[in-house]
C-alpha positions as CSV (number, residue, x, y, z in Angstrom):
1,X,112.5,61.0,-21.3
2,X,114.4,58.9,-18.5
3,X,116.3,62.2,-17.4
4,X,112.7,64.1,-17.4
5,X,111.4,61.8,-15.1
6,X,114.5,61.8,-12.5
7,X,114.6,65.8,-12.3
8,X,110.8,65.5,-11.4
9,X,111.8,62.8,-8.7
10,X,113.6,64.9,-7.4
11,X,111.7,67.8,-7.4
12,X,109.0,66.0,-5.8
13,X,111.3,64.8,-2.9
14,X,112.5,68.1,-2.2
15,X,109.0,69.0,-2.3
16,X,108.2,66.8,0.2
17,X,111.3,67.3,2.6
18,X,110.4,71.2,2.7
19,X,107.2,70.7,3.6
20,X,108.2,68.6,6.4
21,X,110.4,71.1,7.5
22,X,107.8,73.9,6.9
23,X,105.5,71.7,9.1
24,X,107.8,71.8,12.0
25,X,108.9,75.1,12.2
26,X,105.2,76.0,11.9
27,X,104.6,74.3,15.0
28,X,106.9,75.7,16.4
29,X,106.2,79.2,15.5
30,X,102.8,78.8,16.8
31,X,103.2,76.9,20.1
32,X,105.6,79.8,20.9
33,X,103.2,82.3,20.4
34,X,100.5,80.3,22.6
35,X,103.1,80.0,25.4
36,X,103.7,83.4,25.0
37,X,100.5,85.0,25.3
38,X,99.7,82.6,28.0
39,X,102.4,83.7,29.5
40,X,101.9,87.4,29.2
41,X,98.1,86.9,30.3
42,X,98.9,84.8,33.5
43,X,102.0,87.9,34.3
44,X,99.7,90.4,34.1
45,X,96.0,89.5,35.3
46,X,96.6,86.4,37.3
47,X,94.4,87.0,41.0
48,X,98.1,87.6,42.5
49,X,101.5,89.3,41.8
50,X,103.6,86.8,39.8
51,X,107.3,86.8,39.5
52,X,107.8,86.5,35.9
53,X,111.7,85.0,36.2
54,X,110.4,82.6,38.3
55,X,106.7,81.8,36.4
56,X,108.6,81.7,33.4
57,X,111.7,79.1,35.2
58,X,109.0,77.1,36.2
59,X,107.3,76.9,32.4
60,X,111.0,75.9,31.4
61,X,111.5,72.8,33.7
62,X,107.7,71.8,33.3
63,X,108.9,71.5,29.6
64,X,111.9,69.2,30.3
65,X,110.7,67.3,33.1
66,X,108.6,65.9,30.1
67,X,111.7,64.6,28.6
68,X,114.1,62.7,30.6
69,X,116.2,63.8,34.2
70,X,119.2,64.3,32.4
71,X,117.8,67.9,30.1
72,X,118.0,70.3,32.9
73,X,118.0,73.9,32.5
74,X,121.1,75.5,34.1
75,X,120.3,79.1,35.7
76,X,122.8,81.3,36.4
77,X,123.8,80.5,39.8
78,X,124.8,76.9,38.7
79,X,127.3,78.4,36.0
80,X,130.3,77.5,38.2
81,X,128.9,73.8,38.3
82,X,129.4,74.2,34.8
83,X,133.0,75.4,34.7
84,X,133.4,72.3,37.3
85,X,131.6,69.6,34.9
86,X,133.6,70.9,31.5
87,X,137.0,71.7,33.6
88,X,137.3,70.2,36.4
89,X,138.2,73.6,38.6
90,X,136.4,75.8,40.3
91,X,137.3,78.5,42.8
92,X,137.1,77.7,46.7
93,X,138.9,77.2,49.4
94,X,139.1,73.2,49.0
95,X,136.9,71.4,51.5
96,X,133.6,68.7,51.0
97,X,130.7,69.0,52.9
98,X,127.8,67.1,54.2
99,X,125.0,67.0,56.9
100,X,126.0,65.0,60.0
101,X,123.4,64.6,62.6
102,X,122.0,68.4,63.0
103,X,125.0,69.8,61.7
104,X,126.7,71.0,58.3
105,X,130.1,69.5,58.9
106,X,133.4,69.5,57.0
107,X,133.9,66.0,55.5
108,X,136.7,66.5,53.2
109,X,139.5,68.4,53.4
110,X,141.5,68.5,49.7
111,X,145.6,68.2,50.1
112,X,147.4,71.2,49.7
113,X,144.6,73.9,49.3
114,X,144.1,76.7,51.8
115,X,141.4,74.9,53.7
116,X,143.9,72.9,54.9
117,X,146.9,75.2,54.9
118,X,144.7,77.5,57.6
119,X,143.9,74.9,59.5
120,X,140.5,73.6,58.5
121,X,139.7,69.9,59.7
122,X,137.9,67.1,58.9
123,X,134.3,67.3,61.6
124,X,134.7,70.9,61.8
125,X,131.0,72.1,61.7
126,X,130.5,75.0,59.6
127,X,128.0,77.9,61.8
128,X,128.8,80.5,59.3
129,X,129.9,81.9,56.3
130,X,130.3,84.9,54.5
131,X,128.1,86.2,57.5
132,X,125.1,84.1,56.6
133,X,124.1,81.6,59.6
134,X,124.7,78.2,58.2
135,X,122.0,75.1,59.0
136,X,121.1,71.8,57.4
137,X,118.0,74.1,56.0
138,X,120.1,76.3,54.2
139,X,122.9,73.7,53.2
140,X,122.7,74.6,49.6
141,X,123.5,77.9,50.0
142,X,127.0,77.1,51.5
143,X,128.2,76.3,47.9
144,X,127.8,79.5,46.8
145,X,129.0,81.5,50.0
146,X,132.5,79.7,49.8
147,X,133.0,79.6,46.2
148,X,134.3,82.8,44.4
149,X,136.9,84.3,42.6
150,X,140.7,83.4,43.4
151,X,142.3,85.9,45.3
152,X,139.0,86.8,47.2
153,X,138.8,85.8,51.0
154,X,135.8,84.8,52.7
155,X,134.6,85.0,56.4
156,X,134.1,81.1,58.4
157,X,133.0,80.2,61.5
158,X,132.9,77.1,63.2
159,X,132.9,74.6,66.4
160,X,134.7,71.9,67.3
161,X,136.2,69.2,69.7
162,X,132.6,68.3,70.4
163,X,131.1,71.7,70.6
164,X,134.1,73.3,72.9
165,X,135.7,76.0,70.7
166,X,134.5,78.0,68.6
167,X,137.6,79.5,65.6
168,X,137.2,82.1,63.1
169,X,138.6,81.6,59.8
170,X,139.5,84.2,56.7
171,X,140.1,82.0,54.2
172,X,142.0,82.9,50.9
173,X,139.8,81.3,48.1
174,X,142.4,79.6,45.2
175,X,141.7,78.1,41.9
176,X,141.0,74.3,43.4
177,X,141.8,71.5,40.9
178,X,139.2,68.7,41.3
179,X,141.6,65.1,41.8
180,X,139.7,62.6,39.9
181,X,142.6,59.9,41.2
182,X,141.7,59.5,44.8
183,X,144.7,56.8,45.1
184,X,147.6,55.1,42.9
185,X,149.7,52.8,44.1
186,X,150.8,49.2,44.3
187,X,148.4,47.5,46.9
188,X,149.3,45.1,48.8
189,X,152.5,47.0,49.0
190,X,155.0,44.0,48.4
191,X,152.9,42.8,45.2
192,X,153.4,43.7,41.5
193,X,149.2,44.7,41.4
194,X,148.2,48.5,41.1
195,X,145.2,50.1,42.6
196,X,143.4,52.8,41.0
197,X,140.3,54.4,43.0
198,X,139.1,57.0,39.9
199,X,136.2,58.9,41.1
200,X,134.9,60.9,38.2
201,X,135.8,61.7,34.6
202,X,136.4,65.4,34.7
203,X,139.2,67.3,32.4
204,X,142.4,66.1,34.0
205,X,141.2,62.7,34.7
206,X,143.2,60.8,31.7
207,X,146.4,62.6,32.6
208,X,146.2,61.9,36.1
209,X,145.9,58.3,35.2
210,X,148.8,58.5,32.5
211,X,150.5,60.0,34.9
212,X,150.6,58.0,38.0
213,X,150.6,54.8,35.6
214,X,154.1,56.3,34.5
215,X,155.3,56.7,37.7
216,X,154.4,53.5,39.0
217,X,156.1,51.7,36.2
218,X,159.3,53.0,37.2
219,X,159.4,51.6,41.0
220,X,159.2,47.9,39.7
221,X,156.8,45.6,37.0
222,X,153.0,46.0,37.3
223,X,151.6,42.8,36.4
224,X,148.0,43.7,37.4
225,X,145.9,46.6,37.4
226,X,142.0,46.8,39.6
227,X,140.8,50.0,38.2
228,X,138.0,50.6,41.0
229,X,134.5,52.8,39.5
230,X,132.8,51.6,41.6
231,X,130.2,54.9,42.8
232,X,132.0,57.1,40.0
233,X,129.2,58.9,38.5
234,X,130.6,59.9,35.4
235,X,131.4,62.6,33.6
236,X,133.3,63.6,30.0
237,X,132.9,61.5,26.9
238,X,136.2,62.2,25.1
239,X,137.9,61.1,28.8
240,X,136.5,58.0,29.1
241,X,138.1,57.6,25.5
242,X,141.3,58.8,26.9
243,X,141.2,56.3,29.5
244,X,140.1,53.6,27.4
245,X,143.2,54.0,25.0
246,X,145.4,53.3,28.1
247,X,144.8,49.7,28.2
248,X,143.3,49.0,25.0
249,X,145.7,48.2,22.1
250,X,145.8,50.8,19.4
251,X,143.0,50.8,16.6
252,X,140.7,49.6,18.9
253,X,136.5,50.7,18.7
254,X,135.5,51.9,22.4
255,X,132.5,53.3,21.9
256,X,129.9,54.8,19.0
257,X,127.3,57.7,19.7
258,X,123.7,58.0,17.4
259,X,121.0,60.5,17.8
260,X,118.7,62.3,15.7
261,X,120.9,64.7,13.8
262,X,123.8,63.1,11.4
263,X,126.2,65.2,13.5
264,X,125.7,63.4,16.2
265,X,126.8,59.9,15.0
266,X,130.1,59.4,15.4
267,X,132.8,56.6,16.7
268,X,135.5,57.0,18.8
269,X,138.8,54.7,18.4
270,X,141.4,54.2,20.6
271,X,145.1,56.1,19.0
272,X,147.7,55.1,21.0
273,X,149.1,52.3,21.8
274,X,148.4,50.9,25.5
275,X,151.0,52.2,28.7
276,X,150.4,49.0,30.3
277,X,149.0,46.6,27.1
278,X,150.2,43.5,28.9
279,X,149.2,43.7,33.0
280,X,146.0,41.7,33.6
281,X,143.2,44.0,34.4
282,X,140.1,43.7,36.5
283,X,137.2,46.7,36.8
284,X,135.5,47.1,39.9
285,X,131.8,48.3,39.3
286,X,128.2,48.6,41.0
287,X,125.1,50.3,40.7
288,X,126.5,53.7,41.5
289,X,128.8,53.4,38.3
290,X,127.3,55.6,35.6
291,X,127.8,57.1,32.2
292,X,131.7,57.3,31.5
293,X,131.9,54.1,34.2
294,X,130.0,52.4,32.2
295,X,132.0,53.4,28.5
296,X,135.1,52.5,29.9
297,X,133.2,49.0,31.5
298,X,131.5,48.2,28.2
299,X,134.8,48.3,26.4
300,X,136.8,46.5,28.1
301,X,134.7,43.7,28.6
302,X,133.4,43.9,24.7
303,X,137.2,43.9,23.9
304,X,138.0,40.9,26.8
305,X,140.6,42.9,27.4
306,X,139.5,42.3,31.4
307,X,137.2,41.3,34.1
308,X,134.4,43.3,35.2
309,X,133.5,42.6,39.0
310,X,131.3,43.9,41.2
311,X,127.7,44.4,40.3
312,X,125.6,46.0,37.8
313,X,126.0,49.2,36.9
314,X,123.6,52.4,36.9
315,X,122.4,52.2,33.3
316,X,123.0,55.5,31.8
317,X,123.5,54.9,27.8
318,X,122.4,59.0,27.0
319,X,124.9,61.3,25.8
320,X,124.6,64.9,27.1
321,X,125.7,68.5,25.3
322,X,125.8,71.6,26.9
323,X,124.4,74.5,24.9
324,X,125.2,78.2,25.8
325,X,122.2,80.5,26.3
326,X,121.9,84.4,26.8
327,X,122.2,85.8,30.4
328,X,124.9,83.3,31.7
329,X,122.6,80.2,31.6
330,X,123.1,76.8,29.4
331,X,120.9,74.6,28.7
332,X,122.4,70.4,29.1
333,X,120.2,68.3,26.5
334,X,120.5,64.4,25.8
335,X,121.6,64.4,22.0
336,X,122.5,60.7,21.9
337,X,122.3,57.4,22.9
338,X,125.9,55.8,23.3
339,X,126.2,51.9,22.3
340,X,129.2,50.0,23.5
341,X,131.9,48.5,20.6
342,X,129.5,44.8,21.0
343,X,126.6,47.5,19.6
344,X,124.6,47.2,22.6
345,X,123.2,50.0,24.1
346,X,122.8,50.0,28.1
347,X,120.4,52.7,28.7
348,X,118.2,51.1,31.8
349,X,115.1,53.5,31.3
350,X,113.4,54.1,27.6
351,X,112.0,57.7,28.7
352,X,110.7,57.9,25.1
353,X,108.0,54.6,26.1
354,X,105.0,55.5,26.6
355,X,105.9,59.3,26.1
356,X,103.5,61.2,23.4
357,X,105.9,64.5,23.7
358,X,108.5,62.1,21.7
359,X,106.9,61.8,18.6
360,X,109.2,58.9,16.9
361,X,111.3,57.4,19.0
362,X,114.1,55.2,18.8
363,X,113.8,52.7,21.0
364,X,116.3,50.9,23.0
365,X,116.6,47.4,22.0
366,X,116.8,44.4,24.5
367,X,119.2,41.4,23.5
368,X,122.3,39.2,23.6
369,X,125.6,40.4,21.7
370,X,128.8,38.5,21.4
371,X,132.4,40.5,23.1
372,X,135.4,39.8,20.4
373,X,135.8,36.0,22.3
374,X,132.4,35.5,22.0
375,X,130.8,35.6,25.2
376,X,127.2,36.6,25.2
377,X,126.7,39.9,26.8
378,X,123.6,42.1,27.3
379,X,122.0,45.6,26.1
380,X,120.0,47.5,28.5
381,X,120.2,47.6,32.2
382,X,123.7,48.8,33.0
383,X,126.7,46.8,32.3
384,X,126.7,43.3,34.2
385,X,130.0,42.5,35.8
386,X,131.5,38.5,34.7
387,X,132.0,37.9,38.2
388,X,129.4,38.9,40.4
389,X,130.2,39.6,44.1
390,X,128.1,41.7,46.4
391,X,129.4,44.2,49.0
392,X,127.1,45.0,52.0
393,X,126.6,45.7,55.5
394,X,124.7,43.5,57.1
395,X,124.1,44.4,60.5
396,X,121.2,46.8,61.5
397,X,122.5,47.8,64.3
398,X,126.1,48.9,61.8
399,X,123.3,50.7,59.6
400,X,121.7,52.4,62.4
401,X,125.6,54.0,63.5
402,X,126.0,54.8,60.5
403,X,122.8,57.0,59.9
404,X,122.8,58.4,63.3
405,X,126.4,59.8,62.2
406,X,128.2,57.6,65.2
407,X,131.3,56.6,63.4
408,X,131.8,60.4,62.5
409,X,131.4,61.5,65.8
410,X,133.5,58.9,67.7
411,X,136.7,59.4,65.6
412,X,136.0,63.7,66.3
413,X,136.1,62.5,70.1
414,X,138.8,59.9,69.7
415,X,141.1,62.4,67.8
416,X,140.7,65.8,69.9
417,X,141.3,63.5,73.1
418,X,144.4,61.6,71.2
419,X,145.8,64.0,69.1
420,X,149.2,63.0,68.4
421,X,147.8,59.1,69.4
422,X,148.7,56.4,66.9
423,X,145.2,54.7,66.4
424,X,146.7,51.3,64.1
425,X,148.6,51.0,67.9
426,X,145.6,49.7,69.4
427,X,144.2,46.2,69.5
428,X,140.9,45.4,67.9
429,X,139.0,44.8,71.5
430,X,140.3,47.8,72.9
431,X,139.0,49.7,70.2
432,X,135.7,48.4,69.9
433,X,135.3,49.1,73.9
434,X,135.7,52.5,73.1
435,X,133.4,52.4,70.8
436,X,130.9,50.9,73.0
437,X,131.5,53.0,75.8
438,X,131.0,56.1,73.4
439,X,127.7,54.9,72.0
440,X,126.3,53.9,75.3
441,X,127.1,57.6,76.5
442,X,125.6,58.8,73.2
443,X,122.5,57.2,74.6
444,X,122.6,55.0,71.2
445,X,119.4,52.9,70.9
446,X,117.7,51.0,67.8
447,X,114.9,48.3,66.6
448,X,116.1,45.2,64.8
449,X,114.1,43.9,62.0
450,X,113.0,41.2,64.2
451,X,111.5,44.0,66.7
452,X,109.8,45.8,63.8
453,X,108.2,42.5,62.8
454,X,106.8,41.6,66.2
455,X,105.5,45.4,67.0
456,X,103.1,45.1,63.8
457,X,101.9,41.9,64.7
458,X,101.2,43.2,67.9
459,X,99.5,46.4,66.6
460,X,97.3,44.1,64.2
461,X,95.8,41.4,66.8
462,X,93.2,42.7,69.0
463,X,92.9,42.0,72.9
464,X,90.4,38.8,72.0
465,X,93.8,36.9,71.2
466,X,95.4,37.9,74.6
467,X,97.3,34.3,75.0
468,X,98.6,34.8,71.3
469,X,99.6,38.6,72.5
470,X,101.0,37.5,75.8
471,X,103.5,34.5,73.6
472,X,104.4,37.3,71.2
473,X,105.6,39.9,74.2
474,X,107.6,37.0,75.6
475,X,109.3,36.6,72.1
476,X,109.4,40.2,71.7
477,X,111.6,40.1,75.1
478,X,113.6,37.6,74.3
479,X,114.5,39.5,70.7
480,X,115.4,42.8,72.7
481,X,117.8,40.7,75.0
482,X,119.2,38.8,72.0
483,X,120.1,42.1,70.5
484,X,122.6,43.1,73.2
485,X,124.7,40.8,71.3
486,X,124.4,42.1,68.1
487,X,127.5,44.3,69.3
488,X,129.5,41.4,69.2
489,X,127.6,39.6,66.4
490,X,128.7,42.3,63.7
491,X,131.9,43.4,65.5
492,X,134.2,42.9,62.3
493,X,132.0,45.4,60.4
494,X,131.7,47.5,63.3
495,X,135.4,47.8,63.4
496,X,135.8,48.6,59.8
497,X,133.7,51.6,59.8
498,X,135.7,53.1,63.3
499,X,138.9,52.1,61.7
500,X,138.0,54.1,57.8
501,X,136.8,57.3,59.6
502,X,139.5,57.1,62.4
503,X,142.0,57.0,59.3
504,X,140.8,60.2,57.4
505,X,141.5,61.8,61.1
506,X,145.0,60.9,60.9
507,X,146.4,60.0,57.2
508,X,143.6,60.8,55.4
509,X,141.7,60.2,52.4
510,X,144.1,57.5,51.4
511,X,143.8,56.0,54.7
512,X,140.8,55.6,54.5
513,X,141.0,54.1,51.1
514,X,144.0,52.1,52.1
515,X,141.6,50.9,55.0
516,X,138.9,49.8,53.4
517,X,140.7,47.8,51.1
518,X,142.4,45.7,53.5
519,X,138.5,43.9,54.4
520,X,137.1,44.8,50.9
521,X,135.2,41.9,49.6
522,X,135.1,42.9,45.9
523,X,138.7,44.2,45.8
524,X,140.1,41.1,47.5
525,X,138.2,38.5,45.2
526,X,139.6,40.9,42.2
527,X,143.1,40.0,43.5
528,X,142.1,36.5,43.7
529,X,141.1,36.3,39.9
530,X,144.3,37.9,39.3
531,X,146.3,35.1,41.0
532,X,144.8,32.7,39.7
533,X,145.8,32.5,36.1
534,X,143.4,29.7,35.0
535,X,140.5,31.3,36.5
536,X,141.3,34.8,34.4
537,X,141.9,32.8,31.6
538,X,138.3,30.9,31.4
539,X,136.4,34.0,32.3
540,X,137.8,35.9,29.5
541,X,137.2,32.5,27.3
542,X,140.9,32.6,26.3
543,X,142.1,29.3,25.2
């Protein structure tokens, strides 16, 4: 009787579980055939001639953007993007770019590709390529003009030494390896501390780190380690686990992944054992630290295996797969949430609240969890650093050089009228003069805060309060004078920003890095903590 009643159990529960699946797939079944004949009807008898690829793209994203900003739809002009995200290469000739003032200018040049073999420089501005007239408008397109297949040339034209010659280029186009390690070294030079800038978490990342980690060891002890995310986006899962098991000791939980399919809950040790297990270890982060940032962040400091400084992180707890579709597209979908070895997930934004496409959603839980030394730590919002220390500019007037592109085009004009000059040769004051001069014939003019204040109380009082109006012109006077200082006022940050872009001239992306480090707030309280034995001690809770 008893075994009766358990085969109709279970009867009844499969039963049930086929229906729910036959209640799905009938959904599904019949919202494609809506679409579709909406689709169709709208092709063919809509008022105006409709593109169909492009009616039907647009049907596509107006699907996802329902989801969350991470499930995109990848068409077939982004499939190198692709090859770039999964392995780290692409073919080009090696060179960044970015829109400086009116211009499309060169603002990377990559070591030892043929960009810079042929003579390519940094505040080259690009007028052409591949025969297509090249504009801010058009920036996009530049991407897919210079990239191609190795062995392939393509046609560049450009201006430069501030608009003076113009140099065609035929440039050989070479599989270009993207360096996730922007710099490795001991820093300060005479100390026993590593720096490692690591700018995304592409295929070769890890071994780049192993790698120079190896090397390093072999010139003298390292004792410390700052291992700098800070604006690293992301990128590979399984790297962010290589990287992990480089300083966490073997056996060791980084991180754990759960979403809707039993396939996609997994957890993800560390194997090996540590290459530097015993150097004291500080992780520079802030809000442009994302995704992988934040698995390697969340481990480390659930594992008090080292300080996170800096300040909060981006908040991206989603795990993304790429899925293959016909005609050279994919399709990138969030198929997880990823929760740190505490258990906390730190996804900032619950795109499934309030959402009635998602039908039951798992939602992202707000509370305190304890790191193996139990100190309380937090889910949701980004990972927030045990030291908190906040890196800004503070000067409008630096902000206002710096969006007007006036650091960029000083060191152009400092370096085509020195050359072979040595820029670290020259005094602070002199320097800065030649600034000013340079921005005064650049006709460089701004509005302090202080100015924008006054103008809107000016704009709001009518003419009936004209001894109030006449008392604020006087103070609006006496601000515009007060700002001829501000030159002097914010000179050390000033300098910072001339000296960084004069070194990429010269040396540089690791002069520039090598730059910014020496006035780097975060970086030089990091080395502080480090020093200071008692003070890494009690932030970790160590006894």
């Amino acid at each position: 009787m008893k075994l009766n009643k358990v085969k109709w159990i279970i009867v009844l529960g499969c039963v049930l579980l086929f229906a729910g699946f036959t209640d799905i797939y009938f959904e599904i079944n019949k919202n494609i055939e809506l679409f579709s004949k909406v689709y169709k009807e709208i092709s063919f008898n809509y008022v105006d001639e409709v593109d169909p690829e492009q009616f039907m793209r647009a049907g596509i994203q107006g699907m996802l953007s329902s989801l969350d900003p991470y499930t995109i739809f990848i068409d077939e002009k982004k499939k190198e993007d692709i090859d770039l995200i999964t392995n780290g290469k692409y073919g080009g000739i090696g060179i960044s770019i970015g829109i400086r003032g009116n211009h499309v200018t060169v603002v990377e040049v990559m070591d030892g590709y043929s960009a810079q073999r042929q003579g390519l420089r940094v505040g080259d501005i690009i007028i052409e390529a591949a025969g297509v007239k090249i504009e801010p408008d058009n920036v996009d397109k530049i991407s897919t003009l210079v990239k191609g297949e190795p062995g392939t040339t393509v046609n560049m034209k450009i201006v430069r030494n501030e608009l003076k010659d113009t140099i065609d280029f035929n440039i050989l186009r070479e599989e270009v390896i993207v360096k996730n390690l922007l710099y490795s070294g001991f820093f300060p030079e005479n100390s026993n501390n590593v720096y490692l800038k690591l700018s995304n978490f592409s295929r070769s990342a890890s071994d780049e780190i192993k790698t120079a980690l190896q090397k390093l060891k072999t010139e003298k002890e390292i004792k410390s380690i700052v291992l700098d995310l800070r604006g690293n986006p992301g990128g590979l899962l399984d790297i962010a686990v290589d990287i992990c098991d480089k300083f966490l000791a073997k056996g060791k939980l980084i991180v754990s992944t759960r979403g809707r399919t039993q396939s996609s809950i997994k957890e993800y040790y560390s194997t090996q054992e540590p290459i530097v297990g015993d150097a004291k270890l500080v992780v520079l982060i802030n809000g442009g630290s994302a995704s992988a940032s934040e698995i390697v962040a969340g481990a480390i400091q659930d594992h008090d295996r080292g300080i996170i400084l800096g300040t909060k992180s981006f908040g991206k707890g989603l795990v993304q797969t790429i899925t293959p579709l016909s005609y050279n597209t994919s399709l990138k979908i969030t198929t997880a949430k990823y929760y740190t070895p505490s258990g906390r997930c730190i996804q900032k934004i619950d795109y499934a609240d309030h959402n009635n496409v998602i039908t039951d959603p798992d939602s992202i839980i707000t509370g305190k969890f304890l790191t193996d030394h139990k100190r309380i730590v937090y889910s949701r919002g980004g990972i927030s650093p045990d030291t908190t220390v906040v890196f800004k500019i503070n000067g409008k007037i630096t902000k206002e050089l710096l969006a007007k592109g006036l650091f960029f085009k000083f060191a152009d004009h400092f370096y085509y009228n020195h050359p072979d000059g040595d820029y670290t040769s020259l005094s602070d004051d002199k320097l800065l003069n030649e600034f000013r001069e340079f921005t005064e014939s650049e006709k460089f003019s701004y509005k302090s805060d202080a100015e924008d204040h006054i103008n809107l109380l000016l704009t709001d009082l009518s003419d009936n309060y004209k001894d109030i109006l006449d008392e604020l012109n006087t103070v609006k006077n006496q601000i515009v004078n007060m700002k001829d200082n501000d030159f002097d006022f914010y000179s050390k940050e000033i300098l910072r920003q001339v000296r960084e872009e004069l070194a990429v001239r010269y040396i540089g992306v690791e002069g520039r890095i090598t730059e910014q480090l020496k006035t780097d707030n975060q970086f030089q309280t990091a080395l502080e903590v480090l020093n200071n034995p008692v003070v890494y001690k009690k932030i970790l809770n160590v006894n």
